[in-house]
C-alpha positions, 0 to 999 in steps of 0.5 A, a space after each residue: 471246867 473239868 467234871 470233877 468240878 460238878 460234885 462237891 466232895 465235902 468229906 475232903 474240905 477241912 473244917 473251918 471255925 471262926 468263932 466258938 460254936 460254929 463250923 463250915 466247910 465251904 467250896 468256892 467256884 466263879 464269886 459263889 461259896 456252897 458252905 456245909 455249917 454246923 452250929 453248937 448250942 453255944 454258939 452266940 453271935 455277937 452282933 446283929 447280921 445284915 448278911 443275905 442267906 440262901 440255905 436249906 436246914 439239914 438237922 436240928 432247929 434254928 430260931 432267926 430273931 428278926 429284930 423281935 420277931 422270931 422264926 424256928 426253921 427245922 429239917 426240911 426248912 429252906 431260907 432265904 433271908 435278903 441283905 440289908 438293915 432292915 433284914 438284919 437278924 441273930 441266929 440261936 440254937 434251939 437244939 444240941 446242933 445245927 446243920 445246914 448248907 448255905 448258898 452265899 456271894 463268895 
């Protein structure tokens, strides 16, 4: 491991988006993925997610829908949503923008 692999130079990563009002830049090293995501106001997710999430909310405000009870993260916010159906969650945008960094299993 060279030491340039310490440092995540995240104005060198393209943006990718896979889906309208959502975009990422992420840095994949030994099975783990450090994303920077930005979701828009328009972003909707389709369906309900059982995904694990580690992150921290960097600016605007998230509202997480846990099958009917809902919680707003903001600036300063950490998550940590654990995998699985009976953690399964929808995500909504509360503000112009969200941004956040994840930590996940590449």
């Amino acid at each position: 491991m060279q030491t340039t692999d310490y440092k995540v130079d995240f104005e060198s990563l393209s943006w990718q988006s896979p889906m309208e009002g959502v975009r990422f830049k992420a840095y994949e090293h030994a099975g783990r993925r450090l994303r920077l995501v930005e979701f828009a106001r328009e972003f909707v997710e389709p369906d309900w997610c059982a995904k694990g999430h580690i992150g921290y909310v960097l600016e605007g405000t998230l509202e997480v829908n846990f099958d009917g009870n809902r919680i707003a993260y903001e600036p300063g916010d950490g998550l940590f949503i654990p995998e699985g159906e009976q953690h399964r969650h929808k995500a909504k945008v509360l503000t112009a923008f969200v941004r956040l960094v994840l930590v996940e299993d590449a």
